[in-house]
mmCIF file as Biopython writes it, N, C-alpha, C and O atoms, coordinates in Angstrom:
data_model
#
loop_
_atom_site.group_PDB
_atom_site.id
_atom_site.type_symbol
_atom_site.label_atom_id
_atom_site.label_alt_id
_atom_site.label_comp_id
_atom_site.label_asym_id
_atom_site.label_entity_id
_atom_site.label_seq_id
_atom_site.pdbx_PDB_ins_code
_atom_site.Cartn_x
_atom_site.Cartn_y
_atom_site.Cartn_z
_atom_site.occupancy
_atom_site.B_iso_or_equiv
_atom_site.auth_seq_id
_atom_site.auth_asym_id
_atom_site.pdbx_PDB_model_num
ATOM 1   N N  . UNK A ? 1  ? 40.289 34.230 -33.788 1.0 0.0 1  A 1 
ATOM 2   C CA . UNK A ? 1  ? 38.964 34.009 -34.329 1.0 0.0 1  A 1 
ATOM 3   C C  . UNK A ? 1  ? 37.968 34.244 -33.185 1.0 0.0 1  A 1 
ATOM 4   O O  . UNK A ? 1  ? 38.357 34.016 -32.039 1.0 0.0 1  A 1 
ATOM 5   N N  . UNK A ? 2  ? 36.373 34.802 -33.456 1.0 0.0 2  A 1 
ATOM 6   C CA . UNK A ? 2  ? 36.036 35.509 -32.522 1.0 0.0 2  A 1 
ATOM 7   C C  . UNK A ? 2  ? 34.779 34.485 -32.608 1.0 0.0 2  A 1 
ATOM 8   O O  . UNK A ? 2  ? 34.853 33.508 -33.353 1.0 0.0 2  A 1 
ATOM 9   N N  . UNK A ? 3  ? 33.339 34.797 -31.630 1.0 0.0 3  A 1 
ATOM 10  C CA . UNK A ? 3  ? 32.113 34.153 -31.882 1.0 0.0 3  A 1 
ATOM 11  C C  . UNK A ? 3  ? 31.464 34.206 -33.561 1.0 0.0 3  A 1 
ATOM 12  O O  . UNK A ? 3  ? 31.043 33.214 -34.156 1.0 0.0 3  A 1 
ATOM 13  N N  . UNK A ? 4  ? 31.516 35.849 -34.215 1.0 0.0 4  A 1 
ATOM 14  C CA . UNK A ? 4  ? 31.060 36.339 -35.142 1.0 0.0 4  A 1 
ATOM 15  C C  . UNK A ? 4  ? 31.741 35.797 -36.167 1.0 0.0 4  A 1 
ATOM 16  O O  . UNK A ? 4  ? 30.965 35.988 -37.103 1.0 0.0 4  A 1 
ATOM 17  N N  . UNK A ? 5  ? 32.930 35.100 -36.721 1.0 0.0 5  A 1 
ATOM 18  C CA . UNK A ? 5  ? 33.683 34.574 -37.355 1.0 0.0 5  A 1 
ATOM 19  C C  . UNK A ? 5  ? 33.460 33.482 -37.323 1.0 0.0 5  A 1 
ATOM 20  O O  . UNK A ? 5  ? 33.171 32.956 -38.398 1.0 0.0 5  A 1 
ATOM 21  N N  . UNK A ? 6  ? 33.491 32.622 -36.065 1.0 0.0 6  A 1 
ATOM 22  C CA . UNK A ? 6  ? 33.275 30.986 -36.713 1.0 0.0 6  A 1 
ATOM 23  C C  . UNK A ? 6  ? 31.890 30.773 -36.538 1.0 0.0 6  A 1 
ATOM 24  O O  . UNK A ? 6  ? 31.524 29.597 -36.550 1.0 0.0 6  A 1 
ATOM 25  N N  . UNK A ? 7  ? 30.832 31.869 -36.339 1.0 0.0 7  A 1 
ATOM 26  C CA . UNK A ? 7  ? 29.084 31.620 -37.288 1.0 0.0 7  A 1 
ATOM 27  C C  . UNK A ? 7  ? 29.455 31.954 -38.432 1.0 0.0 7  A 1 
ATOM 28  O O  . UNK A ? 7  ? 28.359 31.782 -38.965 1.0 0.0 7  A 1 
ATOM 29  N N  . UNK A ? 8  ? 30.068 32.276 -39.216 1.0 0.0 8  A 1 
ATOM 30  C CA . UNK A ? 8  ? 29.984 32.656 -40.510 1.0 0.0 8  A 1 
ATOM 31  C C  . UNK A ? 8  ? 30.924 31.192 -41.403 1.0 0.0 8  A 1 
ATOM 32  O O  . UNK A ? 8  ? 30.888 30.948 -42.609 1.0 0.0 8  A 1 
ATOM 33  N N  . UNK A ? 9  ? 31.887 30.242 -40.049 1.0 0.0 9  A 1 
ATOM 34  C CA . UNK A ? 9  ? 32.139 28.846 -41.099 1.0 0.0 9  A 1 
ATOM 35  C C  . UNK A ? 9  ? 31.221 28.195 -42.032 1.0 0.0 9  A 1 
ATOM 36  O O  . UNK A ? 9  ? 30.202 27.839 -41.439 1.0 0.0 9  A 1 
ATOM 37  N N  . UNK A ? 10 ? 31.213 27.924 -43.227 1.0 0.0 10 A 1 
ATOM 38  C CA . UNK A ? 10 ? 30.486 26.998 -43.475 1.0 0.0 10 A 1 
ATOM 39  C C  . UNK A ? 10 ? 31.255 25.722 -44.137 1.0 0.0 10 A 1 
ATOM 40  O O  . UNK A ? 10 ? 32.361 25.465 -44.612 1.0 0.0 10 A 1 
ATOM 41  N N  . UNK A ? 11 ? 29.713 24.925 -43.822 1.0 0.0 11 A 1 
ATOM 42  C CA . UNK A ? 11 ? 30.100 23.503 -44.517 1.0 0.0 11 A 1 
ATOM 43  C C  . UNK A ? 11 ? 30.540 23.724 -45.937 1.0 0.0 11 A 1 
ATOM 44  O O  . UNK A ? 11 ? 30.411 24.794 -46.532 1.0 0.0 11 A 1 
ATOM 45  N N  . UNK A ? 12 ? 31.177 22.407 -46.535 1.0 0.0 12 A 1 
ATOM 46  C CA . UNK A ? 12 ? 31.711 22.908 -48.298 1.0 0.0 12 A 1 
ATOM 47  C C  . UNK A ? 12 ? 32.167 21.499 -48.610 1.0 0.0 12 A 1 
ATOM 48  O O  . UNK A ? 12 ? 33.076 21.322 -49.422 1.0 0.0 12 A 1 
ATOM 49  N N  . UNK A ? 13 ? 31.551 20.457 -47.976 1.0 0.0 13 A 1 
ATOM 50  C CA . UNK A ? 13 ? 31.222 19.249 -48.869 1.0 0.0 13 A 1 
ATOM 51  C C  . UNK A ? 13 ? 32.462 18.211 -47.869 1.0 0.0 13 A 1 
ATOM 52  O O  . UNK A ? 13 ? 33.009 17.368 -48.579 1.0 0.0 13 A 1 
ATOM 53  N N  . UNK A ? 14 ? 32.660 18.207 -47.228 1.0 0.0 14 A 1 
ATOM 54  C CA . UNK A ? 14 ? 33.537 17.424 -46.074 1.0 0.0 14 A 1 
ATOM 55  C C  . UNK A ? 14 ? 33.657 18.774 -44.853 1.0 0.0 14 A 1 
ATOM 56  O O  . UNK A ? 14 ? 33.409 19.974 -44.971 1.0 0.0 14 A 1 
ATOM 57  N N  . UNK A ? 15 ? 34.177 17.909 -43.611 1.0 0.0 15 A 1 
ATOM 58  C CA . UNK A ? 15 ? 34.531 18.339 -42.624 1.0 0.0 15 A 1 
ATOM 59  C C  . UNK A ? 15 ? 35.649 18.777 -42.822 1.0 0.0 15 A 1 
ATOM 60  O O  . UNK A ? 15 ? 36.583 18.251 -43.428 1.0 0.0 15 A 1 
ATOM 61  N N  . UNK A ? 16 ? 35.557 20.274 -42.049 1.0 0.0 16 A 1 
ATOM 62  C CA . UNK A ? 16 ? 37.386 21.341 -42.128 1.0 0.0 16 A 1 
ATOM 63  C C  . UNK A ? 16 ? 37.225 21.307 -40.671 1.0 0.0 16 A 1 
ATOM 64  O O  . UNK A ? 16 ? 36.189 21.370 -40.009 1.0 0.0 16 A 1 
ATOM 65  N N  . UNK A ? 17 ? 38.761 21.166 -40.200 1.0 0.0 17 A 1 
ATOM 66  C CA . UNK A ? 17 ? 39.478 21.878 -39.152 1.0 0.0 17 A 1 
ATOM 67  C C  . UNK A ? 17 ? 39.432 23.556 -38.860 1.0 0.0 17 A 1 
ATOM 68  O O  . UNK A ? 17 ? 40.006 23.851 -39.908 1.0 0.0 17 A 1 
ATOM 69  N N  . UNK A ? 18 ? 39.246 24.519 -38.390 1.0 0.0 18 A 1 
ATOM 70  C CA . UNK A ? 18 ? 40.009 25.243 -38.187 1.0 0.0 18 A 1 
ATOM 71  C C  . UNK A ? 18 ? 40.873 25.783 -36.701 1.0 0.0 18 A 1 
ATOM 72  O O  . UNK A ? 18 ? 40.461 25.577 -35.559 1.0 0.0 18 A 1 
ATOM 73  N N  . UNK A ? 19 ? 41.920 26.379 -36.998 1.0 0.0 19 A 1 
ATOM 74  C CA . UNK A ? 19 ? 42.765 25.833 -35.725 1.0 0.0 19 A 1 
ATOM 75  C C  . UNK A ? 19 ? 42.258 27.719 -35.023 1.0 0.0 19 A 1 
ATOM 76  O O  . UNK A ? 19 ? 42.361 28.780 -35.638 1.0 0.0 19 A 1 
ATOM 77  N N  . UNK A ? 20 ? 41.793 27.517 -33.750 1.0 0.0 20 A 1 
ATOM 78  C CA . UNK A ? 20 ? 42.276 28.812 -33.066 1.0 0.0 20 A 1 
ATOM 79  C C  . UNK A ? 20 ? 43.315 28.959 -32.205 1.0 0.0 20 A 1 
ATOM 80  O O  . UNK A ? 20 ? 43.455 30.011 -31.581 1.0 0.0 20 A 1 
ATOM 81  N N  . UNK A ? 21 ? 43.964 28.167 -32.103 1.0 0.0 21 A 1 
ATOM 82  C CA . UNK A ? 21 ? 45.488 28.625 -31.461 1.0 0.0 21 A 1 
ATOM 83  C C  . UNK A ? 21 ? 45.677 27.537 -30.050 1.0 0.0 21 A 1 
ATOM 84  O O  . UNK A ? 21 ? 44.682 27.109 -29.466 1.0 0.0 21 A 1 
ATOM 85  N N  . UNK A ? 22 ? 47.256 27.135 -29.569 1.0 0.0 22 A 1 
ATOM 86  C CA . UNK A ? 22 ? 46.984 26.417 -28.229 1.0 0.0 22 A 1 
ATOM 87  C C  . UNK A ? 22 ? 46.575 25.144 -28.459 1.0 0.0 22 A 1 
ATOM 88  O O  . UNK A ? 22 ? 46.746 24.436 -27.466 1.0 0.0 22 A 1 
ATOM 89  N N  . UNK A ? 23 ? 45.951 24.409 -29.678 1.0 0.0 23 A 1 
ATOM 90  C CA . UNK A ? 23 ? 45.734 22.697 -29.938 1.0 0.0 23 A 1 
ATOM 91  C C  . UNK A ? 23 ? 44.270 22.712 -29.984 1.0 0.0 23 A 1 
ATOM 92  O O  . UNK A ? 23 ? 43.675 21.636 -30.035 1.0 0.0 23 A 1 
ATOM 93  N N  . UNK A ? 24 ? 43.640 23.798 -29.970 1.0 0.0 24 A 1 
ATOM 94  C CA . UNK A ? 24 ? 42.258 24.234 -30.156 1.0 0.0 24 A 1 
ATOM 95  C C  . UNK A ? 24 ? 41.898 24.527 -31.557 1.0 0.0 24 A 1 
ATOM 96  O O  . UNK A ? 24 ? 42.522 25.177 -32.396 1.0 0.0 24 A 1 
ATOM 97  N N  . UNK A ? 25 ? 40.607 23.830 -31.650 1.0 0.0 25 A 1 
ATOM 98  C CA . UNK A ? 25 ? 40.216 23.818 -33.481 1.0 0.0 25 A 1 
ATOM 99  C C  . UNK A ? 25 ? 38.839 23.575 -33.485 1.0 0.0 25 A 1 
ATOM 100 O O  . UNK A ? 25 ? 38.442 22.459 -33.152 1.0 0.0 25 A 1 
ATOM 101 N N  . UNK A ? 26 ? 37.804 24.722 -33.914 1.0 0.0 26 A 1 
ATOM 102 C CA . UNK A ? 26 ? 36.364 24.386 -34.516 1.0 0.0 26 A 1 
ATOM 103 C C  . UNK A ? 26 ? 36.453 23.446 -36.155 1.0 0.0 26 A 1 
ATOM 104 O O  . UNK A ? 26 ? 36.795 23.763 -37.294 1.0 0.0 26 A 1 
ATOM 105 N N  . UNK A ? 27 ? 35.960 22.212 -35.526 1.0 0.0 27 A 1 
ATOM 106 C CA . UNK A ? 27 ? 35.566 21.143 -36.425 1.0 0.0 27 A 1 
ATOM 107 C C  . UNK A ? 27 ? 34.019 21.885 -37.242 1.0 0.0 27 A 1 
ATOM 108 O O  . UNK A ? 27 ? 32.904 21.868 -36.720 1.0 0.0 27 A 1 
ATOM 109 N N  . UNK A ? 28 ? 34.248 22.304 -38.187 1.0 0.0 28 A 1 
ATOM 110 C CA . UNK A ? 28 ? 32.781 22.460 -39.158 1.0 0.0 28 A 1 
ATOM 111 C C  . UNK A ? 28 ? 32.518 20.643 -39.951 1.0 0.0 28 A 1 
ATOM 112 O O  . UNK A ? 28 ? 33.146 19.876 -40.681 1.0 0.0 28 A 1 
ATOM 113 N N  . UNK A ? 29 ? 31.368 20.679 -39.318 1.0 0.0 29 A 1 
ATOM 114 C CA . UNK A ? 29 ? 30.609 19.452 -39.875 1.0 0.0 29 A 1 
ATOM 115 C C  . UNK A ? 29 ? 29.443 20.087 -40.905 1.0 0.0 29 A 1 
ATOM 116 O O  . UNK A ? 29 ? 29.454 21.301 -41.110 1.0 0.0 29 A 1 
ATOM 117 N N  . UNK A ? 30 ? 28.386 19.186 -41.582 1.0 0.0 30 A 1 
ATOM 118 C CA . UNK A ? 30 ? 27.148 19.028 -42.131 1.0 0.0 30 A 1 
ATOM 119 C C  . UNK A ? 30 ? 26.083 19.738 -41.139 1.0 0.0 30 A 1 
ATOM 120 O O  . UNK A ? 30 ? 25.224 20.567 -41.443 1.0 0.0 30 A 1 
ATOM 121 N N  . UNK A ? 31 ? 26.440 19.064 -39.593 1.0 0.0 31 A 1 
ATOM 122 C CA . UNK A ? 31 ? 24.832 19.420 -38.883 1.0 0.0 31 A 1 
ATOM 123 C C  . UNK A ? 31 ? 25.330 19.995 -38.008 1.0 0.0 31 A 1 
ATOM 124 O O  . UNK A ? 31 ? 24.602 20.338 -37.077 1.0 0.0 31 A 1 
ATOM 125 N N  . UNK A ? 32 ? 26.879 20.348 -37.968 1.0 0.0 32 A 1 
ATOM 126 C CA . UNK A ? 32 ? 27.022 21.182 -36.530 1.0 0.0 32 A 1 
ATOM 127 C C  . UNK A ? 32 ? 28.400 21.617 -36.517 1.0 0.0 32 A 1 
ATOM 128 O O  . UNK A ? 32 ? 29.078 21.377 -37.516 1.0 0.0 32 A 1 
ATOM 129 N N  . UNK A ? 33 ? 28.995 22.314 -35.382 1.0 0.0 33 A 1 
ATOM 130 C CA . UNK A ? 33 ? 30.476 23.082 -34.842 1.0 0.0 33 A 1 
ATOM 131 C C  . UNK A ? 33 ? 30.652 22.425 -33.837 1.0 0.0 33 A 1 
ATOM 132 O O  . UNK A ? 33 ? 29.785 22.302 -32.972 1.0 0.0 33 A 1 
ATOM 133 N N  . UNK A ? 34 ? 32.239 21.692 -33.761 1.0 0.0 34 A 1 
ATOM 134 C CA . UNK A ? 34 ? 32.204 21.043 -32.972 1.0 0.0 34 A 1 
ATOM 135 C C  . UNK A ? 34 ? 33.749 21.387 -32.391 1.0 0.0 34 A 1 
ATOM 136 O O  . UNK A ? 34 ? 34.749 21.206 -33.086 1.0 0.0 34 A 1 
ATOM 137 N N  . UNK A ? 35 ? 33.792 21.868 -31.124 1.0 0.0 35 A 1 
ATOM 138 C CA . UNK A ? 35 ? 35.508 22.144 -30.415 1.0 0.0 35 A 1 
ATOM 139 C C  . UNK A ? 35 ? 36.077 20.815 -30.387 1.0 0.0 35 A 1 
ATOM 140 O O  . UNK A ? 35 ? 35.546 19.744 -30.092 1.0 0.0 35 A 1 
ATOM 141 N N  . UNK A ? 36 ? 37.581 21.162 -30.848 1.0 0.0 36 A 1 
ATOM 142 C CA . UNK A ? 36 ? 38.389 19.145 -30.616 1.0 0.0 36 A 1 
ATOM 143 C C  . UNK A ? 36 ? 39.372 20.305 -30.076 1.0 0.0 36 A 1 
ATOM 144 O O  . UNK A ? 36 ? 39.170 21.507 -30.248 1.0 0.0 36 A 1 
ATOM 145 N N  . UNK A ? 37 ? 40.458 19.747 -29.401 1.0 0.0 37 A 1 
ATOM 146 C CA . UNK A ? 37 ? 41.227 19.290 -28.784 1.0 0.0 37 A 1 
ATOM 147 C C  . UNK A ? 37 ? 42.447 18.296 -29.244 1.0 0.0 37 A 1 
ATOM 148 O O  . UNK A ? 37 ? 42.322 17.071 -29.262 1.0 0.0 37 A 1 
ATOM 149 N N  . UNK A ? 38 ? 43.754 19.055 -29.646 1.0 0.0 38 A 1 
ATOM 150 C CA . UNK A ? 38 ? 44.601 17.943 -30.451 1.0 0.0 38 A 1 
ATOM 151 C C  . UNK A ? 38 ? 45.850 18.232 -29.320 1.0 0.0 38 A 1 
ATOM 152 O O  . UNK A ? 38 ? 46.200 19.387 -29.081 1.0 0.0 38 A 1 
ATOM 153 N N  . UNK A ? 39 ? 46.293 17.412 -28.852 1.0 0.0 39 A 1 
ATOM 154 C CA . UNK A ? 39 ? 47.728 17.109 -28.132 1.0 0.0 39 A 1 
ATOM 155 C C  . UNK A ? 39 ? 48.163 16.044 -27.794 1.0 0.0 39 A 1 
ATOM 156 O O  . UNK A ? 39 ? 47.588 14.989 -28.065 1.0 0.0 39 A 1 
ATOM 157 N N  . UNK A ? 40 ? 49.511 16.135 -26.990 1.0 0.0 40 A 1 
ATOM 158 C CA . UNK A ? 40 ? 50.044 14.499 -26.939 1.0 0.0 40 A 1 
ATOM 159 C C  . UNK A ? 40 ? 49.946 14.433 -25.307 1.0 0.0 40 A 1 
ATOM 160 O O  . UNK A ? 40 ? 50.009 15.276 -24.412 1.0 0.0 40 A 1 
ATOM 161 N N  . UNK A ? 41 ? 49.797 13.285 -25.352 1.0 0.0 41 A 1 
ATOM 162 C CA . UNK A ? 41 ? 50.051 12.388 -24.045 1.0 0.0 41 A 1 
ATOM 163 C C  . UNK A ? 41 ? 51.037 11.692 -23.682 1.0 0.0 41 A 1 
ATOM 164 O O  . UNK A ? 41 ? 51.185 10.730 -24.436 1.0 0.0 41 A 1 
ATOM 165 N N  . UNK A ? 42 ? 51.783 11.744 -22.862 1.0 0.0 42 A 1 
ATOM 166 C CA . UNK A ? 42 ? 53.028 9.957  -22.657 1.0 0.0 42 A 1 
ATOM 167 C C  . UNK A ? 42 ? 53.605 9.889  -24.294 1.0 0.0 42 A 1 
ATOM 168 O O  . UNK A ? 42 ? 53.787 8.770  -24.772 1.0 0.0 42 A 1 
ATOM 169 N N  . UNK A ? 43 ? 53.901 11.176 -25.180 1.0 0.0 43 A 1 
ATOM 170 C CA . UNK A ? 43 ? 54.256 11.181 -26.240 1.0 0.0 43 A 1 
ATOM 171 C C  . UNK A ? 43 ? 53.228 10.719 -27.461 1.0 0.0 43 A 1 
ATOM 172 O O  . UNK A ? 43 ? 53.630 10.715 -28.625 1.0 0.0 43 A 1 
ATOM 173 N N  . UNK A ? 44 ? 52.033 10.375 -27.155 1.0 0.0 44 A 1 
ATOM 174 C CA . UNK A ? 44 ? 50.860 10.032 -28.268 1.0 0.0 44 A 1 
ATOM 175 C C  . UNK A ? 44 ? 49.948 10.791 -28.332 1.0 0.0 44 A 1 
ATOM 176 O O  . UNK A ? 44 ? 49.412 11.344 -27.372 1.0 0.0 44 A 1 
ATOM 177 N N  . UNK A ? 45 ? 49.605 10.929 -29.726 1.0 0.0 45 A 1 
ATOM 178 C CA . UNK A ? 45 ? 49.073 12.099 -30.294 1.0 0.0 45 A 1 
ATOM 179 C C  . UNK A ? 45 ? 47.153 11.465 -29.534 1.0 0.0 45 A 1 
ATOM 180 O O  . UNK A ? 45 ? 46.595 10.381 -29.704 1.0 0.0 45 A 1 
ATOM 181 N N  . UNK A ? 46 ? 46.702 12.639 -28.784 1.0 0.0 46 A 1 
ATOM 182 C CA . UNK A ? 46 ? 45.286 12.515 -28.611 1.0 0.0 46 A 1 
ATOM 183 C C  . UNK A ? 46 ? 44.215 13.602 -29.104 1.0 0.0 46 A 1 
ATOM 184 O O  . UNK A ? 46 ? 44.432 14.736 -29.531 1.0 0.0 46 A 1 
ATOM 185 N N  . UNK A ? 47 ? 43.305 13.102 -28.970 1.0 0.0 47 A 1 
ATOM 186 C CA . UNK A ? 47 ? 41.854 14.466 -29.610 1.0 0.0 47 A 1 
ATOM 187 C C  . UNK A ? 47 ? 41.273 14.119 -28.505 1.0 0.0 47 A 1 
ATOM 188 O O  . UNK A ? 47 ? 41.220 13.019 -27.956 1.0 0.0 47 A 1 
ATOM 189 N N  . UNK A ? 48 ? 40.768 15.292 -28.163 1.0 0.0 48 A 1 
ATOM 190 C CA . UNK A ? 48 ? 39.555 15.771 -27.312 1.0 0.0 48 A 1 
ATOM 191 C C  . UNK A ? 48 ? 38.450 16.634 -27.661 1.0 0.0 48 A 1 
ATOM 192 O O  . UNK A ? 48 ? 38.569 17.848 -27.820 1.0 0.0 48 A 1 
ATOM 193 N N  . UNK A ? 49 ? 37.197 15.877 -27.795 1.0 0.0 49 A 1 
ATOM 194 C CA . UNK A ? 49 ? 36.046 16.660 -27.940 1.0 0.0 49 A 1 
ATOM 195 C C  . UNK A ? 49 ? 35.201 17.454 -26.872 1.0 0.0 49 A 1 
ATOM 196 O O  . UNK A ? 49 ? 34.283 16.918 -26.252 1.0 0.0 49 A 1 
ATOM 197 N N  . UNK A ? 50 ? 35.553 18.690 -26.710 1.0 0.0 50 A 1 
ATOM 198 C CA . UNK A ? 50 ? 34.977 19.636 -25.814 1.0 0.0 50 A 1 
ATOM 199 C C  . UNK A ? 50 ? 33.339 20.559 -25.658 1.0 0.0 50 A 1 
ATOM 200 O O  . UNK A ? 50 ? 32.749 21.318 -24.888 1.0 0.0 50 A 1 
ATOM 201 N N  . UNK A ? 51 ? 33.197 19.967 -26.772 1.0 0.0 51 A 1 
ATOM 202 C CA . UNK A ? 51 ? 31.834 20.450 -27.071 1.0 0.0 51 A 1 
ATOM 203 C C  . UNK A ? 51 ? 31.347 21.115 -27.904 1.0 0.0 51 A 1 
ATOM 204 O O  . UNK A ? 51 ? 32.225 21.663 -28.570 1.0 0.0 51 A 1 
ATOM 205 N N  . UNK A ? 52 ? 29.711 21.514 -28.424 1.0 0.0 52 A 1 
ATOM 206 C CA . UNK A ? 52 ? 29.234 22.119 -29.378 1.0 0.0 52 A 1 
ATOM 207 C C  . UNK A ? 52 ? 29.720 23.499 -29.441 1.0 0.0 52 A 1 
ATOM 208 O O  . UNK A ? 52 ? 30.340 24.115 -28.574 1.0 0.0 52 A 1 
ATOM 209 N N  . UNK A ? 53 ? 29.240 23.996 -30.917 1.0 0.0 53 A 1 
ATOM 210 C CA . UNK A ? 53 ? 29.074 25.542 -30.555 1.0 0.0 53 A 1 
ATOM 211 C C  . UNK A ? 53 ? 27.811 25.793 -31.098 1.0 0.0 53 A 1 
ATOM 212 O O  . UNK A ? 53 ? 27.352 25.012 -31.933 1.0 0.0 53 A 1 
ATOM 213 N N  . UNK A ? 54 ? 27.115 26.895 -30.692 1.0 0.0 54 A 1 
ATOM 214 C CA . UNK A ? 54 ? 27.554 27.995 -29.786 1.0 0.0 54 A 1 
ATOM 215 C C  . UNK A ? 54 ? 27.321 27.456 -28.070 1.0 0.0 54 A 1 
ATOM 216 O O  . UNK A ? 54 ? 27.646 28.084 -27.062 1.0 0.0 54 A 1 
ATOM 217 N N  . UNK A ? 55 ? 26.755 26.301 -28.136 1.0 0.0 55 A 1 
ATOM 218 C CA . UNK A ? 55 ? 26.359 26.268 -26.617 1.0 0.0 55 A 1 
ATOM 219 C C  . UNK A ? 55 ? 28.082 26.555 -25.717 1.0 0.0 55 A 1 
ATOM 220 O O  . UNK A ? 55 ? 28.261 27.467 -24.909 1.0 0.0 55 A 1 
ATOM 221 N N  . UNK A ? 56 ? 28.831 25.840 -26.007 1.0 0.0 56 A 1 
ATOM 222 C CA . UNK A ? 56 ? 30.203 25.805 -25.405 1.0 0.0 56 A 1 
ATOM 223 C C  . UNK A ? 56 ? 30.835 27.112 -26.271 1.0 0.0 56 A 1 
ATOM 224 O O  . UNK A ? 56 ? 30.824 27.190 -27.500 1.0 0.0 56 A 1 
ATOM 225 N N  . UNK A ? 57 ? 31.332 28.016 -25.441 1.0 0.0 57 A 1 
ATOM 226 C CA . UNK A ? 57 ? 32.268 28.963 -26.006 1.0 0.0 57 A 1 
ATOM 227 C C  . UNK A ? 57 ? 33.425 29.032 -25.976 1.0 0.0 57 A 1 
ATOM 228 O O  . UNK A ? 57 ? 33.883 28.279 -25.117 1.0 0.0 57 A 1 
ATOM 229 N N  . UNK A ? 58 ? 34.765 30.041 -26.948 1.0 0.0 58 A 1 
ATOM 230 C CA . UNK A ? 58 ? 35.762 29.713 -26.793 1.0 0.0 58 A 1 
ATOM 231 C C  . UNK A ? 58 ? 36.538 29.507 -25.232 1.0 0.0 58 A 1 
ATOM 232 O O  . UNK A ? 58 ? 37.359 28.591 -25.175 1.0 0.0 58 A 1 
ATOM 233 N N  . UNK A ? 59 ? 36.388 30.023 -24.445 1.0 0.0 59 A 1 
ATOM 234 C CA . UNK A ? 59 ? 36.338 30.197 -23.222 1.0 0.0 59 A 1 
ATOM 235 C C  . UNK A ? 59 ? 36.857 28.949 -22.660 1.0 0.0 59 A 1 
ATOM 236 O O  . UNK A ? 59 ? 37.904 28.335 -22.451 1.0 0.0 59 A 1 
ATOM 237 N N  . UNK A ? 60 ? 35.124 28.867 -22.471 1.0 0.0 60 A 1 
ATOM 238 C CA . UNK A ? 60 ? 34.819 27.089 -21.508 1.0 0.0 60 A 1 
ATOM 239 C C  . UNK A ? 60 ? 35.474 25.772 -22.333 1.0 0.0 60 A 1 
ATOM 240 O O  . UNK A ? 60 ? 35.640 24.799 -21.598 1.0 0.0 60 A 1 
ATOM 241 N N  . UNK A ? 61 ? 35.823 25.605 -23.558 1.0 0.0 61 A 1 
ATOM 242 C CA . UNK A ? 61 ? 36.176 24.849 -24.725 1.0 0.0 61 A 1 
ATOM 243 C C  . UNK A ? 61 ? 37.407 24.528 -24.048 1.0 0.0 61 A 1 
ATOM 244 O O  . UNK A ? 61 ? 37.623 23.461 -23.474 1.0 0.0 61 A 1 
ATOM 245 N N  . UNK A ? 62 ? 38.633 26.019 -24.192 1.0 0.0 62 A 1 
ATOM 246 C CA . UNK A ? 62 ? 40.021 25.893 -23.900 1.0 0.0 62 A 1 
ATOM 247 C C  . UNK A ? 62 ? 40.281 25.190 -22.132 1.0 0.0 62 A 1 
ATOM 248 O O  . UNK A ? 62 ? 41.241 24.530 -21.734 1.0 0.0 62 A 1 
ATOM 249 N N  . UNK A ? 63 ? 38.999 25.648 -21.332 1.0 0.0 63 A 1 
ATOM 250 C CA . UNK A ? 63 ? 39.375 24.792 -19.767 1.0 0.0 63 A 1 
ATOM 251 C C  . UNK A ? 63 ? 39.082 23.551 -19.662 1.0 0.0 63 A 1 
ATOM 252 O O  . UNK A ? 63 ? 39.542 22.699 -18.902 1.0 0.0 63 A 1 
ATOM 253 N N  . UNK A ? 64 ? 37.981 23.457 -20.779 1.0 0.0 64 A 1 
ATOM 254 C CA . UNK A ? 64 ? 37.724 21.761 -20.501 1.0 0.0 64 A 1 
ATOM 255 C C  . UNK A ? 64 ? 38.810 20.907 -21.040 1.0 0.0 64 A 1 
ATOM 256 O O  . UNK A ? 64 ? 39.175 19.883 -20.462 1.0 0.0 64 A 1 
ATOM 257 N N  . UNK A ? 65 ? 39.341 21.347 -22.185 1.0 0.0 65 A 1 
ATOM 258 C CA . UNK A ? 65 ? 40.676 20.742 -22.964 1.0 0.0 65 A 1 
ATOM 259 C C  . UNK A ? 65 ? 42.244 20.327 -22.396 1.0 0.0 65 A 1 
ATOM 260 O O  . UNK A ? 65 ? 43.163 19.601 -22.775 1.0 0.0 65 A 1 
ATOM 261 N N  . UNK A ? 66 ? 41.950 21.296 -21.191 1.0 0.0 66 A 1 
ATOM 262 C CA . UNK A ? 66 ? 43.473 21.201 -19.897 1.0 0.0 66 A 1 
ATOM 263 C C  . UNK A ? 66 ? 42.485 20.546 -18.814 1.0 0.0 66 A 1 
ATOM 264 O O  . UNK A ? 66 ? 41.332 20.775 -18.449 1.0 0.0 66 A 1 
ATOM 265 N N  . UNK A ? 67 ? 43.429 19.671 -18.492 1.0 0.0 67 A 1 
ATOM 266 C CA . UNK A ? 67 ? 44.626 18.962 -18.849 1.0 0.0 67 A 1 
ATOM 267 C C  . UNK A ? 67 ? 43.681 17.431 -20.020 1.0 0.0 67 A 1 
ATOM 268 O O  . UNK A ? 67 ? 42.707 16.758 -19.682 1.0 0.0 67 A 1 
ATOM 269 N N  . UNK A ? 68 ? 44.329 17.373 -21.106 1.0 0.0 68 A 1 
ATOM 270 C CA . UNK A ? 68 ? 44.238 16.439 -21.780 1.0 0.0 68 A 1 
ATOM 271 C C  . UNK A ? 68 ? 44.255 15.360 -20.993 1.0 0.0 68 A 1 
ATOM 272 O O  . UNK A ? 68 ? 44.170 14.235 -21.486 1.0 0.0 68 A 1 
#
């Protein structure tokens, strides 16, 4: 999934996941795009919120996310 692809997510009445690969996923909300971060720790499942989009890109998203 590219920049031009997840501007074109839209909202559709709840929050969707979508996953881009690696534990990386644009959260589509109501008022915004939001990068999470899903992996485990010491065996427990954690989320990490990495930041908006477009200000944060796929890029900077995936370095801030390592190391959980």
């Amino acid at each position: 999934m590219n920049k031009k692809e997840i501007s074109k997510l839209e909202y559709y009445g709840h929050d969707k996941d979508y996953s881009i690969g690696d534990g990386l996923y644009i959260r589509v909300r109501k008022s915004s795009k939001v990068w999470i971060f899903r992996g485990r720790l010491e065996r427990k499942a954690k989320v990490k919120t990495t930041g908006k989009f477009p200000e944060v890109g796929i890029i900077p998203a995936k370095k801030k996310a390592y190391p959980l």
